[in-house]
C-alpha positions as CSV (number, residue, x, y, z in Angstrom):
1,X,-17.6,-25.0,-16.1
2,X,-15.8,-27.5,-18.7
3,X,-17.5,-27.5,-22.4
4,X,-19.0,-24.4,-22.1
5,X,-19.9,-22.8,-25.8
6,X,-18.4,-20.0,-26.8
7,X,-20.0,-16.7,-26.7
8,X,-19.4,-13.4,-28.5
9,X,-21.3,-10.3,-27.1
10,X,-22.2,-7.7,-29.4
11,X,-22.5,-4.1,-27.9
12,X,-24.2,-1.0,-30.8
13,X,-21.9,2.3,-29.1
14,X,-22.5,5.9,-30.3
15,X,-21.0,8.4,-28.4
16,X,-21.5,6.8,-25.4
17,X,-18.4,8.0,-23.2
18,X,-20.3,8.6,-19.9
19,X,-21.7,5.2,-20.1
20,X,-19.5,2.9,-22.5
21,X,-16.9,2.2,-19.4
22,X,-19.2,1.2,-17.1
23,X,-20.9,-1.0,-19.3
24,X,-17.6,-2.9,-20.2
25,X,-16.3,-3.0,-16.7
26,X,-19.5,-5.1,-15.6
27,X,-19.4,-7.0,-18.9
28,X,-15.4,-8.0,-17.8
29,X,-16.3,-8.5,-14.1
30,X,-18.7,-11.3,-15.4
31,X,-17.9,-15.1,-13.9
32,X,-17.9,-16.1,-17.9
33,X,-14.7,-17.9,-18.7
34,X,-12.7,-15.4,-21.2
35,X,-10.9,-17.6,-23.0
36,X,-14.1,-18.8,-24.9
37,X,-15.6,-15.1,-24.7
38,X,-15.3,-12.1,-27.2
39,X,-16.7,-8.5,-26.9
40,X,-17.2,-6.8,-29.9
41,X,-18.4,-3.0,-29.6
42,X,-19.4,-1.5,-33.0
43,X,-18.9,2.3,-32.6
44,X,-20.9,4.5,-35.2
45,X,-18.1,7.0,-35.7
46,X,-18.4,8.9,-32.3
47,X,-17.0,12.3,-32.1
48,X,-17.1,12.6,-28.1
49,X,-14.3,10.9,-27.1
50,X,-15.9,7.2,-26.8
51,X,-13.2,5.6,-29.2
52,X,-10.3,6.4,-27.4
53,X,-11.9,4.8,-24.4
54,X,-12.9,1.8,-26.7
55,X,-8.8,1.6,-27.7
56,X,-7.6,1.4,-24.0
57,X,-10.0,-1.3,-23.5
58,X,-8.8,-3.0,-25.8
59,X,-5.1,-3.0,-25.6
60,X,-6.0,-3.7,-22.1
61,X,-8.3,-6.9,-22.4
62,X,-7.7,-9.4,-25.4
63,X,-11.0,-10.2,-25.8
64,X,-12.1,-7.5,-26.6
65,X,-12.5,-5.0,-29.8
66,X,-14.0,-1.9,-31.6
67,X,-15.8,-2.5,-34.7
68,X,-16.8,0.2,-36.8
69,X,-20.6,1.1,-38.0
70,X,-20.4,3.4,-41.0
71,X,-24.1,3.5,-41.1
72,X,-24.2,5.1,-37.7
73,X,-27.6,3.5,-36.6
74,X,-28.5,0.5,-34.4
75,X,-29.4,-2.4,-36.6
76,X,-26.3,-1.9,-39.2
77,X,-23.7,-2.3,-36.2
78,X,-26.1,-5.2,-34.6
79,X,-25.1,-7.1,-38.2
80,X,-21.7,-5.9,-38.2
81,X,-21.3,-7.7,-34.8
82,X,-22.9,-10.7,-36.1
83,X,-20.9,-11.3,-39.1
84,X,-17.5,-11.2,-37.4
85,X,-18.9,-12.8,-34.6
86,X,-17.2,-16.0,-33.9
87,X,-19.0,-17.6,-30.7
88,X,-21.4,-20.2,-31.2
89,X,-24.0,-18.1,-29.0
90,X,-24.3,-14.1,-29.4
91,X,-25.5,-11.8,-26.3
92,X,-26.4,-8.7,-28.1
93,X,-25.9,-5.8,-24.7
94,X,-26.5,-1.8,-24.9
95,X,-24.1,0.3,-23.9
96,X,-26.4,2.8,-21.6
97,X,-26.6,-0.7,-19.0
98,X,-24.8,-2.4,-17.0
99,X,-24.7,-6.2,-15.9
100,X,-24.4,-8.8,-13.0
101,X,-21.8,-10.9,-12.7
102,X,-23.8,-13.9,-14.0
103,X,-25.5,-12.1,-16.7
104,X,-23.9,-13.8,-19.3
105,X,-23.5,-17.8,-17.9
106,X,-27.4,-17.5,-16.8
107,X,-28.7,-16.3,-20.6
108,X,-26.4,-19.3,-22.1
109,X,-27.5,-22.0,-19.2
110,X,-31.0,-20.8,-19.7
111,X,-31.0,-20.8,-23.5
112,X,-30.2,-24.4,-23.5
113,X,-32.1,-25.6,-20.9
114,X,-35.4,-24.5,-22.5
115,X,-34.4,-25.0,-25.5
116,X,-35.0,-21.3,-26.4
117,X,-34.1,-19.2,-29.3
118,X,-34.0,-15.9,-27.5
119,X,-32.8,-15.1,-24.0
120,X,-33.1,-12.1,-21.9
121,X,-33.8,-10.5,-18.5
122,X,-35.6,-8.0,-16.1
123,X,-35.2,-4.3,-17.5
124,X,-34.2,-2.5,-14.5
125,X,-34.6,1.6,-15.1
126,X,-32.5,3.1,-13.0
127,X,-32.1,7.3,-13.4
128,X,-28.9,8.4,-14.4
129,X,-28.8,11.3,-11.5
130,X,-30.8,12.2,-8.2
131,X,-32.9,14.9,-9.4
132,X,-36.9,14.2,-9.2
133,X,-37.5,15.0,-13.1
134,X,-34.7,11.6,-13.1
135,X,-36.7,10.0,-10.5
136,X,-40.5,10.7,-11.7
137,X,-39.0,9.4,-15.5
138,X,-37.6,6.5,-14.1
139,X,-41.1,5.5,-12.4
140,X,-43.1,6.2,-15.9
141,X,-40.7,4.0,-17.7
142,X,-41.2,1.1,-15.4
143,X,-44.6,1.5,-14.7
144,X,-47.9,0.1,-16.1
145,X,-49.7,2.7,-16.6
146,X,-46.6,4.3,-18.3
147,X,-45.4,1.1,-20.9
148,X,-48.5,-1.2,-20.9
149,X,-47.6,-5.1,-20.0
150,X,-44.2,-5.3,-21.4
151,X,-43.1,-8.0,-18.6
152,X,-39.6,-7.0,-18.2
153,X,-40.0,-4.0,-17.8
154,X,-43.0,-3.8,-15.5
155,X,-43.2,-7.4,-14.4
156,X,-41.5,-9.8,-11.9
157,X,-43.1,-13.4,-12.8
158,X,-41.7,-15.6,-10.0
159,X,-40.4,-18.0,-13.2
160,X,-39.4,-18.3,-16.5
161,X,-42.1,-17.5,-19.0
162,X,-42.9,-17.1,-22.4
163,X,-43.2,-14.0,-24.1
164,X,-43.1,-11.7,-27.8
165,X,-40.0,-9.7,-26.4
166,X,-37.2,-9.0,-24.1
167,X,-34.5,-6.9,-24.1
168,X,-31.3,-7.1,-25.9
169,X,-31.5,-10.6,-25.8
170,X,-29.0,-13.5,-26.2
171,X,-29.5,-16.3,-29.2
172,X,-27.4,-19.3,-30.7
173,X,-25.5,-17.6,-33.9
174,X,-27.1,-20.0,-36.7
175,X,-31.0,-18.1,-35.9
176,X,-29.4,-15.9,-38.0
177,X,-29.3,-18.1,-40.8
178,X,-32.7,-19.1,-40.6
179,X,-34.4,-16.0,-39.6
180,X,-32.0,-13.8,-40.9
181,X,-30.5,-10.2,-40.0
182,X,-31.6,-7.2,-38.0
183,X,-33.3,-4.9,-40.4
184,X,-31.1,-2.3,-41.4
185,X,-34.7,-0.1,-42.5
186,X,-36.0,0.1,-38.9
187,X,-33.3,2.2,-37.3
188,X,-35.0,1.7,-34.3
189,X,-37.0,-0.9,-31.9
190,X,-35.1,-3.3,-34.3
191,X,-35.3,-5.7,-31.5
192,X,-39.3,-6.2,-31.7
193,X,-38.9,-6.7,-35.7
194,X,-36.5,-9.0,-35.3
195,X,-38.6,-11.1,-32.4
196,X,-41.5,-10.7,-34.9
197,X,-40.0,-12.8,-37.4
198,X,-38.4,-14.8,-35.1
199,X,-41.8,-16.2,-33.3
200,X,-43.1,-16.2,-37.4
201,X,-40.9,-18.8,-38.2
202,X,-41.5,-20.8,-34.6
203,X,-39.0,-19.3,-32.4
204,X,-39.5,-19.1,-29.0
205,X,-38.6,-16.4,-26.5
206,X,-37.9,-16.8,-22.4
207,X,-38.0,-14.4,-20.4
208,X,-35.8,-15.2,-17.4
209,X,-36.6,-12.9,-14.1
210,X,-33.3,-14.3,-12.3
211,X,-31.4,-11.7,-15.0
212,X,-31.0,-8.5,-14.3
213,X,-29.9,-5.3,-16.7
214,X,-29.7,-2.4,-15.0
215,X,-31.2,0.2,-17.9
216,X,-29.7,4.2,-17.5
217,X,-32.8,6.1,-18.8
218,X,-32.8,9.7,-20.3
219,X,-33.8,12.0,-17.2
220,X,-33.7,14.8,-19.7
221,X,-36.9,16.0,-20.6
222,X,-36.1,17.1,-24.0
223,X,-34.6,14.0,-24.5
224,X,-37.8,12.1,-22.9
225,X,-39.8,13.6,-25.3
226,X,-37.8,12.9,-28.3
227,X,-37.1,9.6,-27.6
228,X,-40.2,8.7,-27.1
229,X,-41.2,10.6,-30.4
230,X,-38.8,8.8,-32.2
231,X,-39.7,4.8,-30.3
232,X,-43.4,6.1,-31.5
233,X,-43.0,7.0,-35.0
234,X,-40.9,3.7,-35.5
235,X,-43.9,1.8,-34.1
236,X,-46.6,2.5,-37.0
237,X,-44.3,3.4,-39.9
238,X,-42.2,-0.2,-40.4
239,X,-46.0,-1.9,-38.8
240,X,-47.1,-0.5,-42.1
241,X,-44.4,-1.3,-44.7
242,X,-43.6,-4.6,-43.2
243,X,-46.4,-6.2,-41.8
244,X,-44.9,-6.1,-38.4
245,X,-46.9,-8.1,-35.4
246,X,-47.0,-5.7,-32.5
247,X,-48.7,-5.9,-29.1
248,X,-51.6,-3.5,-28.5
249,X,-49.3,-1.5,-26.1
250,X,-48.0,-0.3,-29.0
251,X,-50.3,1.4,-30.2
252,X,-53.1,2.5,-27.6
253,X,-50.6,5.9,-27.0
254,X,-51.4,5.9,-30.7
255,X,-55.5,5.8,-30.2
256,X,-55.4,8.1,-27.5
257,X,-53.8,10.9,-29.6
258,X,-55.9,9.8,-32.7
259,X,-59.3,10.5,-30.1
260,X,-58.0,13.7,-29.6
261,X,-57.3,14.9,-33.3
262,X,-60.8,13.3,-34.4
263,X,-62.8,15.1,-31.1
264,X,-60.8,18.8,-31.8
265,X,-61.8,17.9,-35.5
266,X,-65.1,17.1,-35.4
267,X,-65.7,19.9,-32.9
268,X,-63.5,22.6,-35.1
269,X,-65.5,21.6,-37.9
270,X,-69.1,21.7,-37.1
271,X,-69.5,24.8,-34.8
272,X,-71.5,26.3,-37.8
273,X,-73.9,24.0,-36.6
274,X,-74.4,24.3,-33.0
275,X,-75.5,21.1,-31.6
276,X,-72.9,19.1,-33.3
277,X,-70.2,21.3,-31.6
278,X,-71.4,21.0,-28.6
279,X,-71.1,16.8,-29.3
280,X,-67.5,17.3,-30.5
281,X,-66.7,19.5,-27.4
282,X,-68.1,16.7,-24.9
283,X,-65.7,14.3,-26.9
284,X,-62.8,16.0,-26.3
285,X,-63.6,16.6,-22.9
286,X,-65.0,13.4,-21.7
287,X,-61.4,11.9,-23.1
288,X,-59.4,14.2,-21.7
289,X,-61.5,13.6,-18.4
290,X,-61.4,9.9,-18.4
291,X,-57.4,10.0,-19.2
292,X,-56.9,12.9,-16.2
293,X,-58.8,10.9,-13.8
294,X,-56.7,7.9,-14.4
295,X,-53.6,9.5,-14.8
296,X,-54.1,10.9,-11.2
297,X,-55.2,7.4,-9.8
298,X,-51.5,5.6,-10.8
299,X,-49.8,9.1,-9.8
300,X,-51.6,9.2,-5.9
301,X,-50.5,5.4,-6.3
302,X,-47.4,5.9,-6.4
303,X,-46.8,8.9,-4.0
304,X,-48.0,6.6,-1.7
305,X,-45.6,4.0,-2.4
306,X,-42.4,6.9,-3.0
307,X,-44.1,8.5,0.3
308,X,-43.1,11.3,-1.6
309,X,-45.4,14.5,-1.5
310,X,-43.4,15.9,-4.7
311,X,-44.0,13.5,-6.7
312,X,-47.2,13.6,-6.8
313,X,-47.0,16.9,-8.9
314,X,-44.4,15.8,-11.6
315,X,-45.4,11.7,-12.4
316,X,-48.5,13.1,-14.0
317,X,-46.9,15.6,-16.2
318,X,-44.6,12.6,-17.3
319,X,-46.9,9.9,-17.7
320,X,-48.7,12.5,-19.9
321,X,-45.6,13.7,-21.7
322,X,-44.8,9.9,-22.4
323,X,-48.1,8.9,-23.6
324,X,-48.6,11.9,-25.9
325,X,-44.7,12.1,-27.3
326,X,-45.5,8.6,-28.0
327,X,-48.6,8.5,-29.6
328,X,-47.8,11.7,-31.6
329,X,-44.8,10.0,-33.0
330,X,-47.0,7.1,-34.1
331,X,-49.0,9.1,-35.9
332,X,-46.5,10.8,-37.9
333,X,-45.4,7.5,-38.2
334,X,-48.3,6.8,-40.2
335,X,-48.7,9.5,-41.6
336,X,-45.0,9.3,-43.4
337,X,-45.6,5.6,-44.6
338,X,-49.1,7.0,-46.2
339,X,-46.8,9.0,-48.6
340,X,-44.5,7.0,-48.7
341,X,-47.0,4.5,-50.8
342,X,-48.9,7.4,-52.3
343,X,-45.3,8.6,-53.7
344,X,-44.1,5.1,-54.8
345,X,-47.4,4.7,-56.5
346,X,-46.9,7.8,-58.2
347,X,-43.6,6.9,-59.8
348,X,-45.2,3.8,-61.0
C-alpha cells in the first residue's frame, strides 16, 4: 500500500449523538493508512451533546477534528470540509451510516481505475430499531415501488456501472475547481445538484456495488413523513430556479399528487353540471384505483418474501405515506418558487 494519495473525509454532523460514534468508529476501523488520512466532521452547532463526543475523538485520534458550520445546513459544512481539506481525494460520509472496513481504499482504487470523477457505493437501509413501523420503512426506502430506479438504493448490478447519482460519494479535490462548490441555496439533496453539474461539464460517475454504506433510516413516522416532505419540496423548487437535470423518479410522486388535486378539482368544480361531475369523480377514482391495486401488488410481494403476515397491513400505508409526503412536498415546492418569481418580478 506504498504511494497511496492522501484522502480527507468530510462528515456534515448535527446533533447526531446516537449515531456520530458509530459512524467514526467504523470510519477509524477502516484498513486506510492514517498517516495520509484526515477526518474532518463539521458540526452545525449541536445542542444535544454531539460536540463533546466530537472532542474525545479527537484528543483521542490525531487525524481527526470538529469543524464548525455556522450555517447549520448540509451543503455550507460540505464546503467548510472542502476548503480546509488537505487530501488530494475527498470521501464526503453522513453521519447516520456506518462503513466497511475497505470503504474508503475501494472508492480511492476504484476512482482511479476508471478514471471517475465521482465514487460511491450500495445504500444499504437498515432500521434503526426492531419494531415493524422500523421494518415496513426500511422496505419502502429500498424498494422499487417505493424510490423508483435509483440503483444504489434498489439495485445490485453484478459490476461497476454508470450512473446520474450515488451516495455521499468520494471525488479527487481539484473537481471542485472546475465544477465548483456544493450549493449553499439547496439545503438539501445537494448531492444530486452537485452530480448535475458535475455530468454538465463531462464528469462521470461509477457506481461501485462491491461498497457498502449501511444507511440508519428514520423509523419514525412523523419523521418519515417530514423528511420525505422536505426531500420533495427540495426536488421541484431548486429544479425550477436552477435548471436542475433530474430523473423522472423525481417527480412521478409529484404527478401522482398533481392527478389527484386536478380530479378533486375538476369534480368540486363542475357538480353544478351533473355529467361533468360524474367524469371528475371517475378520475379521481380510477387513479386512486389503479395506485391501490398496485400498491397492494408490491405489498403481497413482499409479505411473501418477509413471510410475514403483518406486514402485509403496514408496507401499504407506507408506501402510500412515502409517495404522497413526497409528492405533496414537490408541489409546494413549486408552488413557493412560482412566488418566488412572481415576487422578484414585482420588485423589479
Amino acid at each position: 500500500m506504498k504511494n497511496l494519495p492522501s484522502v480527507t473525509v468530510i462528515i456534515p454532523c448535527l446533533n447526531e449523538k446516537d449515531f456520530i460514534g458509530n459512524c467514526l468508529d467504523s470510519v477509524i476501523a477502516n484498513d486506510y493508512p492514517k498517516d495520509v488520512l484526515e477526518v474532518l466532521v463539521i458540526d452545525g452547532i449541536s445542542k444535544d451533546g454531539t460536540r463533546e463526543i466530537l472532542q474525545e475523538y479527537a484528543e483521542k485520534y490525531p487525524f481527526v477534528s470538529m469543524l464548525e458550520n455556522h450555517k447549520s445546513i448540509t451543503p455550507a459544512a460540505l464546503n467548510v470540509g472542502v476548503r480546509h481539506a488537505k487530501g488530494e481525494i475527498i470521501v464526503r460520509m453522513d453521519a447516520h451510516s456506518t462503513y466497511e472496513g475497505s470503504y474508503i481504499s475501494k472508492c480511492v482504487r476504484y476512482l482511479d481505475e476508471y478514471k471517475a470523477d465521482n465514487v460511491g457505493g450500495i445504500w444499504v437501509t437498515v432500521a434503526r430499531n426492531g419494531s415493524l413501523i422500523a421494518k415496513a420503512i426500511t422496505i419502502s426506502l429500498s424498494h422499487t415501488f417505493g424510490v423508483g430506479n435509483a440503483y444504489y438504493r434498489v439495485g445490485r448490478p453484478k459490476e461497476p456501472m454508470w450512473v446520474d447519482t450515488v451516495p455521499f460519494g468520494c471525488y479527487r479535490k481539484d473537481i471542485f475547481n472546475k465544477v465548483g462548490f456544493f450549493d449553499e441555496t439547496v439545503p438539501r439533496n445537494e448531492d444530486i445538484e452537485f452530480n448535475a453539474r458535475l455530468r454538465k461539464s463531462g464528469g462521470k460517475i461509477l457506481l461501485v456495488p462491491d461498497i457498502a454504506i449501511n444507511y440508519y433510516a428514520r423509523t419514525d413516522l412523523k419523521q418519515f413523513i417530514r423528511h420525505n416532505f422536505d426531500n420533495g419540496l427540495k426536488v421541484t423548487y431548486p429544479f425550477n430556479l436552477h435548471r436542475m437535470i433530474f430523473s423522472w423518479r423525481h417527480l412521478i410522486p409529484f404527478i401522482f399528487v398533481v392527478s389527484l388535486f386536478v380530479s378533486l378539482g375538476v369534480w368540486w368544480l363542475s357538480c353544478p353540471f351533473g355529467v361533468t361531475c360524474l367524469m371528475g369523480l371517475s378520475m379521481f377514482l380510477s387513479i386512486v384505483g389503479v395506485y391501490l391495486l398496485v400498491n397492494s401488488y408490491f405489498s403481497v410481494k413482499v409479505a411473501i418474501r418477509e413471510k410475514d403476515l403483518k406486514i402485509l397491513f403496514l408496507v401499504p400505508v407506507v408506501f402510500a405515506l412515502l409517495h404522497l409526503s413526497y409528492g405533496t412536498g414537490s408541489v409546494c415546492g413549486l408552488l413557493k418558487c412560482l412566488f418566488r418569481r412572481r415576487n422578484d418580478s414585482q420588485v423589479v
